[in-house]
DRENDO-765595 format. One record per atom (N, C-alpha, C): z, y, x. Coordinates in steps of 0.05 Angstrom, whole numbers, plus 5000, padded with zeros to 4 digits. Layout:
ZYX...
//
This chain:
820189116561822589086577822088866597822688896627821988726648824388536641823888246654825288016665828988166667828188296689830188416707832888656689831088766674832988906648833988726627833088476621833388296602835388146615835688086632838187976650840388106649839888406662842088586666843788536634841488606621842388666589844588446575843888096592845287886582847387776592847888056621850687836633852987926625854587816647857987886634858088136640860188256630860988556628863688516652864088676662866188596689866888956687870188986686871389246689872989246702873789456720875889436751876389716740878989766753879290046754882690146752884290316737886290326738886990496715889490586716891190726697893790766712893491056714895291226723898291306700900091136704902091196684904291496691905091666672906491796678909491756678910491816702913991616700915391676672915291886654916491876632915691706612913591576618910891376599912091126603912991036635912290766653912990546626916090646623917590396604916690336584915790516567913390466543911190306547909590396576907290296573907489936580909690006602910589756611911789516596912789516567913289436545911489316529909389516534907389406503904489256522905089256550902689116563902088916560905888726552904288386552902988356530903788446503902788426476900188466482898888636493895988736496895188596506896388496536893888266553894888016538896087886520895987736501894487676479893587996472891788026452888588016460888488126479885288176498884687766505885987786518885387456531885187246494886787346483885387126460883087226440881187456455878487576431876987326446875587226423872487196437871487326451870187176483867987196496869687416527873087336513874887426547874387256560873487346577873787086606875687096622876787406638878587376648879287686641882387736642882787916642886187956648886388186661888588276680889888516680892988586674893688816688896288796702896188956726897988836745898789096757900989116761902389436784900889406803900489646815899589716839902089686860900689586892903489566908903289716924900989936920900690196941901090436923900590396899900490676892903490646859905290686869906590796846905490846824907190726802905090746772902990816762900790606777898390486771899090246767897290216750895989996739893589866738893489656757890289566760889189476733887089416733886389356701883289086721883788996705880888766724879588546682877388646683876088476655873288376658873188106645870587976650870287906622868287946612867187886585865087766576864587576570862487336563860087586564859187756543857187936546857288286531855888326532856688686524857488666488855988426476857988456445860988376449860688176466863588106474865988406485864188546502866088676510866088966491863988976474863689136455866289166434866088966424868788716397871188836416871988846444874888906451875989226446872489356461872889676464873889706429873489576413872889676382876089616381877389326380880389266374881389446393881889536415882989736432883789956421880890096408881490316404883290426365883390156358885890156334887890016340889189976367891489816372893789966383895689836377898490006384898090096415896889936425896889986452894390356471892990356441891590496450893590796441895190686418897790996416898691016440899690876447901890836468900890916489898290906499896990936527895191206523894991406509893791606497894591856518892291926525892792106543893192106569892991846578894591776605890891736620891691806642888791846654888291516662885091496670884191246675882091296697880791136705879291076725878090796727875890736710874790596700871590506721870190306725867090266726867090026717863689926695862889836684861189736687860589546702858289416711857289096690855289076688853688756680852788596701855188366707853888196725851787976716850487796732849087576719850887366714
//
């Protein structure tokens, strides 16, 4: 393994992207978001993390996450996917990229 993969491999995990809510969803989803970004921001190895309305696009949801490193952001994908929040948001389309910064 080069220098250059061993880096990629050790930086933060950084996710941008969105979530498209359906208006019969909004109030639900819109309800159970602070609990979530309450819950995300206090895992180990959050650095920053965000979700915020869109002011161009009607129910979206930007989504913006920085994560100490890929176990770090590994540990969230894992609580996510057994959290109320992941019932609640089920099915609702996304638009996600995943990049490792240094």
């Amino acid at each position: 393994m080069s220098e250059e993969q061993t880096i990629e491999k050790s930086g933060r995990v950084l996710l941008n992207g969105y979530v498209d809510v359906p208006a019969d969803r909004w109030e639900e989803v819109r309800e159970a978001m602070q609990d979530h970004i309450t819950l995300t921001r206090n895992e180990a190895g959050c650095v920053m993390f965000n979700v915020t309305p869109c002011r161009e696009v009607e129910l979206r949801l930007l989504v913006e996450e920085i994560f100490e490193n890929q176990q770090a952001f590994d540990a969230h994908q894992a609580r996510t996917k057994t959290s109320p929040w992941a019932d609640i948001t089920a099915g609702i389309p996304r638009e996600y990229s995943v990049r490792v910064i240094p």
